[in-house]
TORDO-112346 format. One record per residue (C-alpha): x, y, z. Coordinates in steps of 0.5 Angstrom, whole numbers, plus 500, padded with zeros to 3 digits. Each point is the difference from the previous one (the first is absolute). Example, Ala and Ser with C-alpha at 12.3 -4.5 7.8 and 13.67 -1.06 7.14 Angstrom:
// residues 2
525491516;502507498;
//
This chain:
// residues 512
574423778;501501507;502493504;499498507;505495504;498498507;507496503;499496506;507497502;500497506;508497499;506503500;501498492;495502493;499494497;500502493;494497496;502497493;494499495;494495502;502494503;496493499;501497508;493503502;496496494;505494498;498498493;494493501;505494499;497495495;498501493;494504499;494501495;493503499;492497500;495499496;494506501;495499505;493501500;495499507;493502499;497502508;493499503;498507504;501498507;495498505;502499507;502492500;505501496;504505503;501495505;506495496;499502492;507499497;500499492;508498498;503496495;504495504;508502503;503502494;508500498;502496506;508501501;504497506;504502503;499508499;501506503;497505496;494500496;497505495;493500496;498506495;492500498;496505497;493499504;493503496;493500506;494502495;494501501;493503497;498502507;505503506;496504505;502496508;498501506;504504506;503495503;505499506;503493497;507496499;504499494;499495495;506497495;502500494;506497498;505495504;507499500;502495507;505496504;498493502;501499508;502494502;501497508;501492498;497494499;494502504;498507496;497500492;503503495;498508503;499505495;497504504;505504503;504504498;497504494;498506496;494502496;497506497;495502506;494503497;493503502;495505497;500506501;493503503;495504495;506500495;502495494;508501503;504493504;503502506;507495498;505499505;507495502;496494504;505496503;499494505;506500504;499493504;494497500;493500496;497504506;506505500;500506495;503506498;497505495;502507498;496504496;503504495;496502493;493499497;498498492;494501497;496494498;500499492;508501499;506496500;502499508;509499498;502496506;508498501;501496506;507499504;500495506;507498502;502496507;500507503;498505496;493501496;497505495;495502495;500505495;492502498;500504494;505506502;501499507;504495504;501497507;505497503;501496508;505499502;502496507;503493501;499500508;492497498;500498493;502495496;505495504;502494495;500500493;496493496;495499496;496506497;495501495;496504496;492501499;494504496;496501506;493503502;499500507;493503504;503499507;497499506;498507501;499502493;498506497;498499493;496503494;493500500;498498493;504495496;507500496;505497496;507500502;506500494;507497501;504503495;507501498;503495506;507499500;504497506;508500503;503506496;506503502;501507501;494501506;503506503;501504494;492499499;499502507;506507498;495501494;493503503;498506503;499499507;503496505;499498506;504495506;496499506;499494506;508499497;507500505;506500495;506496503;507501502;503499492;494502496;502504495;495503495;498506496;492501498;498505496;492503497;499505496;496504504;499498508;503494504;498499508;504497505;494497504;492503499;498506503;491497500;500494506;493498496;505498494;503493504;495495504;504495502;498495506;504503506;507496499;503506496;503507502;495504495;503505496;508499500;506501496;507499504;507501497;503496505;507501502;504498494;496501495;501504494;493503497;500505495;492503499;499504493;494504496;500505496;494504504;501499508;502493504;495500507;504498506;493498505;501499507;500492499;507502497;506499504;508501498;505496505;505502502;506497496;495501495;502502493;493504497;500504494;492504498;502504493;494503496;504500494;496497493;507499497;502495505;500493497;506497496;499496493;499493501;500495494;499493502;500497494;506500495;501497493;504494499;501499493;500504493;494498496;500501492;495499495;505500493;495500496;497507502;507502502;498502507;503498507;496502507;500498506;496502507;501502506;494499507;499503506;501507499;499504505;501508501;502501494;498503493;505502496;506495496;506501497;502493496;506498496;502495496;507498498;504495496;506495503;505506499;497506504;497503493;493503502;495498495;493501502;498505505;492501503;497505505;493503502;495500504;496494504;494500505;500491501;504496505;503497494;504502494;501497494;506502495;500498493;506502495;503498493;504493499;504498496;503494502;509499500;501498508;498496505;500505507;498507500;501505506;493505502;500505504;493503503;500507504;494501504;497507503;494504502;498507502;504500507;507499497;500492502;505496496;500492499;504498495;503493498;504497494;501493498;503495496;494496496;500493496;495499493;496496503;502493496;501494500;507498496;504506503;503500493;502506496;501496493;493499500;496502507;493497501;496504503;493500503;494504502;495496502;499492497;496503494;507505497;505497499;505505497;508499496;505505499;506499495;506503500;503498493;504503495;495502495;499507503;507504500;501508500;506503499;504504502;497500507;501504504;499506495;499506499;493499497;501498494;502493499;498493495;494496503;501492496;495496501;499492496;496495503;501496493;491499500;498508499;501504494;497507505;500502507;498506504;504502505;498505506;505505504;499502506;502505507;501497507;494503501;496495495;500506495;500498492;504505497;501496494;496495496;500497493;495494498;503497494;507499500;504495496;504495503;508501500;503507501;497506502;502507503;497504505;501506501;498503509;505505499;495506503;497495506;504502506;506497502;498493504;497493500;496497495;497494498;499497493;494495499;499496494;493496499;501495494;496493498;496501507;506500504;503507504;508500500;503506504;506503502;503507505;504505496;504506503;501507496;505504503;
//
């Protein structure tokens, strides 16, 4: 695949981009959580209503203080009929995240300052939505919106919203818009809060018939907002000025634009340079796509800038947010799993598995699509700390890969007798007792299995591979001695599972 790099290096040194740093999009501070759906069924508009008609339920997930905030929704405008006018009209709302302002004594609690919404408005003669950031910036009378996708009505509208000090985006299905500056934006951080907003503003543009508006999928204060914003197929900065110390590495994986290049996308009150993207001297911005990155005249690399466009679709690194903490088992059905979340970028694993002594003994790879993997294996008990090693990869060559030490989530931390737990329901015992013996060990595949329990006359006995192969299996054995016989298995570890009087006994063997 041909690749394109364009380098603006204003300075006399190449800062050298290592991954994707999280410093533009901070992490929301504070728990967070999801809602409940939501379903709002909407009168067509007449001309009283455009004036103030705002459906809301109330300020929701109120924190303070804060600084950066988060809301994810699914939004559904239906509707039997859709057939609206032309019309030369403003944005409406849906959605809201917002930063209460407050001046002292002599000013009420004002929520209506510094916000983001959804803006939205009919498209004429279509049953589509013009959507947009909508953004005010200082007062209720002072807005931004820039326009930068449509959706028909009818079908599920995602929406993921980032509002920080200084800096605000919105991901609307597979195009995503950021604005950054700090000069105008939000000065103190406070009391923030989210809403489910409807909102026909003062020079609305509404349907003409009526319609039914559904929440769904609503969740708030995530992590991980810029690999979401990474992960779309468009991209586009505008109205922004990246500062002295700003460092960061956007990617989409077909077009990002450094500022807009149609002056009809932005309306704003007058106070606002219009269609704008600034590396400012001491900046470090690195714009990537797998098709082409646009630089429109709004665009400006300064002096003692560090600015890199690079139309490459390998570009990003594999993250993973998320790591395990603990090993859980399920004795009973002999298994162990674990979970790692937040993958991005990544779509093939190489995990292992391996005992106190450095001894591999489960290993799994394959292929996955998700942002989260979930392994799951043989266990077979015998030891309180187990090492994992995952290896991650994609088609560009990429590499992550991490190893850890973890803990059978338990609560004696006992090896006699180890207590482990799943979930309030399962409670799981694993014994390590002299009724099972094998001898001699390690062999060389022939050696003598001695199992007594004193209750059970029978027993049955699995044998299998690290791969949980079963490469031996005898449904009714006497108790006592018994020989077995794996000479032709290859050389390696195997485990001998006993199932006897509604209990599982196990051990490791090793043929040499």
């Amino acid at each position: 695949m041909k690749k394109t790099i364009i380098i603006l290096v204003l300075i006399n040194s190449i800062i050298a981009q290592k991954g994707i740093p999280q410093s533009i999009f901070p992490n929301p501070t504070g728990s967070d959580g999801t809602l409940s759906e939501w379903e709002k069924d909407i009168s067509y508009w007449y001309e009283d209503y455009c004036e103030s008609w705002l459906i809301w339920t109330k300020l929701k997930e109120k924190k303070d203080p804060s600084r950066n905030r988060r809301y994810s929704f699914s939004a559904n405008f239906s509707s039997d009929s859709w057939n609206n006018p032309d019309l030369d009209c403003g944005w409406n709302k849906l959605g809201r995240l917002t930063f209460k302002y407050d001046e002292g004594a002599d000013y009420e609690e004002k929520w209506n300052t510094y916000k983001l919404h959804v803006g939205w408005r009919s498209a004429p003669q279509t049953n589509k939505l013009f959507l947009s950031a909508y953004f005010h910036d200082q007062d209720q009378d002072i807005h931004v919106s820039n326009k930068f996708t449509e959706a028909y009505v009818n079908t599920n509208i995602k929406v993921d919203m980032f509002l920080g000090i200084d800096i605000l985006a919105l991901i609307i299905n597979n195009k995503s818009i950021g604005i950054r500056y700090k000069d105008y934006y939000y000065k103190n951080e406070g009391k923030s809060a989210l809403s489910r907003t409807f909102f026909y503003g003062g020079n609305c543009c509404p349907p003409s018939y009526d319609m039914t508006l559904d929440y769904s999928n609503q969740s708030f204060d995530t992590d991980f907002y810029l690999q979401d914003f990474n992960s779309n197929d468009y991209m586009t900065w505008n109205l922004s000025k990246f500062e002295s110390g700003d460092k960061g590495s956007f990617f989409a994986r077909i077009e990002v634009n450094g500022s807009v290049a149609d002056p009809d996308d932005v309306d704003t009150d007058g106070t606002i340079e219009k269609q704008k993207c600034i590396i400012d001297r001491g900046a470090d911005i690195t714009f990537a796509a797998g098709e082409s990155v646009h630089l429109y005249p709004g665009f400006h690399a300064k002096a003692g800038s560090h600015f890199i466009a690079k139309v490459d679709a390998c570009f990003p690194e594999i993250f993973v947010g998320t790591l395990p903490e603990y090993l859980y088992v399920d004795e009973e059905e002999n298994l162990f799993w674990l979970s790692y979340q937040d993958i991005y970028n990544a779509n093939h694993f190489e995990f292992s598995f391996f005992d106190e002594d450095n001894n591999e003994i489960w290993h799994q790879s394959g292929n996955f699509t998700s942002q989260s993997l979930n392994i799951e294996g043989p266990f077979f008990g015998g030891q309180f700390l187990y090492r994992v090693h995952l290896v991650l990869s994609n088609n560009c060559g990429k590499i992550w890969e991490k190893d850890q030490e973890l803990e059978i989530y338990d609560g004696e931390k006992n090896h006699d007798s180890l207590t482990l737990i799943k979930d309030s329901s399962i409670r799981i015992n694993i014994e390590n007792i002299a009724m099972l013996n094998i001898y001699p060990n390690p062999s060389l595949g022939l050696f003598t299995l001695h199992f007594n329990d004193g209750e059970s006359a029978n027993y049955a006995v699995e044998i299998m591979d690290m791969m949980g192969n079963v490469v031996y299996k005898n449904g009714n054995m006497k108790a006592g001695n018994t020989a077995i016989d794996i000479r032709e298995k290859p050389k390696g570890f195997y485990f001998v599972k006993v199932m006897a009087g509604g209990k599982v006994y196990t051990e490791k063997v090793v043929v040499e």
